[in-house]
N, C-alpha and C positions, 0 to 999 in steps of 0.2 A: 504494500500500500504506500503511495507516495504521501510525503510531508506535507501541510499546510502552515500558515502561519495565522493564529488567530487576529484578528487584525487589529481586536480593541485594544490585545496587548502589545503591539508593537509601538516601538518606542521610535522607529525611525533611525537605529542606529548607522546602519548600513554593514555592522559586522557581519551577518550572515553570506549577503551577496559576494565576495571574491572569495568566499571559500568553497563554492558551492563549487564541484568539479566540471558539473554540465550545463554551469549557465541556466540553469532553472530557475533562479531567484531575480525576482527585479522588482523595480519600484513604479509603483500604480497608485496616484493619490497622495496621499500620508501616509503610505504604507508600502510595507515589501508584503510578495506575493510568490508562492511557487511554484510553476508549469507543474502540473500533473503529467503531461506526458515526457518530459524531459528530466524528473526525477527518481531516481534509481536505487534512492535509501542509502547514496555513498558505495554501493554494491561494487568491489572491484578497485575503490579507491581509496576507501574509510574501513576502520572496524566500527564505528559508531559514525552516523550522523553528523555533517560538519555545523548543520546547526543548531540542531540543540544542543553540538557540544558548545556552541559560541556564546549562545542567547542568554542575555544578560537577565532577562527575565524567566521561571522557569515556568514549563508549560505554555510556551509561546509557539512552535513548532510543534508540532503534534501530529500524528498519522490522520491520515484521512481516512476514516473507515469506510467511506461511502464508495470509493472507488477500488479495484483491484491491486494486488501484490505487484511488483515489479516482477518480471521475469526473465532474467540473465540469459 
């Protein structure tokens, strides 16, 4: 399942966005946002999630359960 960002808790930092390996993360509004289909769960690149391991706030990044597993 790809990452979201919940939006009310973003703070706008921008640390998530150049860690993300595939360009997933970007800024829409006052907020960061992460392509579902260009998210991968860090699969291949990370052992954990580059942003929730960033995210200054916790439980800001959060799976998306509503959409499907990434599959490698």
């Amino acid at each position: 399942m790809p990452y979201k960002i919940v939006a009310s808790q973003c703070t706008n930092c921008t640390a998530c966005e150049a860690l993300c390996p595939n360009q997933a993360i970007s800024e829409k509004g006052n907020t960061f946002v992460i392509d579902p289909d260009l998210c991968t769960e860090c699969v291949g690149h990370f052992d954990d999630p580059q942003c929730v391991a960033i995210c200054p706030i916790d439980n800001t990044c959060v799976i998306d359960s509503t959409l499907p597993r990434y599959a490698a």
